[in-house]
C-alpha positions, 0 to 999 in steps of 0.5 A: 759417447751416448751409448758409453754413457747410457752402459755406464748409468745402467751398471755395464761400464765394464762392458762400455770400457771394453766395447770402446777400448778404454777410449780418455776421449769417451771415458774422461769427457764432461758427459762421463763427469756427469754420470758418474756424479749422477751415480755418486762415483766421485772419486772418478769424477774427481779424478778426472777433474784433476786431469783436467786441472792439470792440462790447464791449470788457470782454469777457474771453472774447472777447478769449480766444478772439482770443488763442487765435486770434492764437497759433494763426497764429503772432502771438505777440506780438498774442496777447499784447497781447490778454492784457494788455488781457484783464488790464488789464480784469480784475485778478483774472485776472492771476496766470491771465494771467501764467502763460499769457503764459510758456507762450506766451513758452516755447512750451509752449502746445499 
C-alpha cells in the first residue's frame, strides 16, 4: 500500500495499478483517498467516497469526508447534498449541519 502510494504521488500510478493488478483493496483505501487530494485528483477521491457511501450509507463520516472533498473541488452545491443526506440520517446533527452549509453557502469555509 505504501509503495502503491508512494508510485502514485510521484505521477507512476499507471505503473502502481499494473504492478498491483488494479487491486480496490489498494487503489480505494483512506491512503489512496488521501493522495489523491494531496494531488488535487478529486474526482477519484470523490468517487471513491461515493463507493464508500454506497456500502454504508448511515455513515456521517464518511459522508463528512465526501462533503469535504466535493467543497474542495469547487462542487458546492454536491457538497451540500451530501450534508443534507448527512442530516437526514442523523437529526441530531442539524444545528452543526445548518451552520456549515451557510459557511459553504458564504465561502467562509477555509
Amino acid at each position: 500500500l505504501a509503495y502503491a502510494a508512494t508510485l502514485t504521488l510521484a505521477g507512476r500510478e499507471a505503473f502502481a495499478r499494473q504492478l498491483f493488478n488494479n487491486d480496490p483493496n489498494i487503489f480505494e483505501s483512506d491512503t489512496l483517498i488521501q493522495v489523491y487530494v494531496r494531488l488535487k485528483q478529486y474526482d477519484k477521491a470523490i468517487a471513491i467516497y461515493k463507493k464508500q457511501v454506497a456500502a454504508d450509507p448511515t455513515d456521517a463520516q464518511t459522508k463528512v469526508k465526501l462533503a469535504q472533498t466535493q467543497y474542495n473541488a469547487g462542487y458546492k452545491d454536491e457538497s451540500i447534498a451530501t450534508m443534507r443526506s448527512i442530516e437526514k440520517d442523523h437529526p441530531e446533527y442539524t444545528d452543526n449541519i445548518e451552520e456549515a452549509i451557510k459557511k459553504i453557502q458564504t465561502g467562509q469555509v477555509k
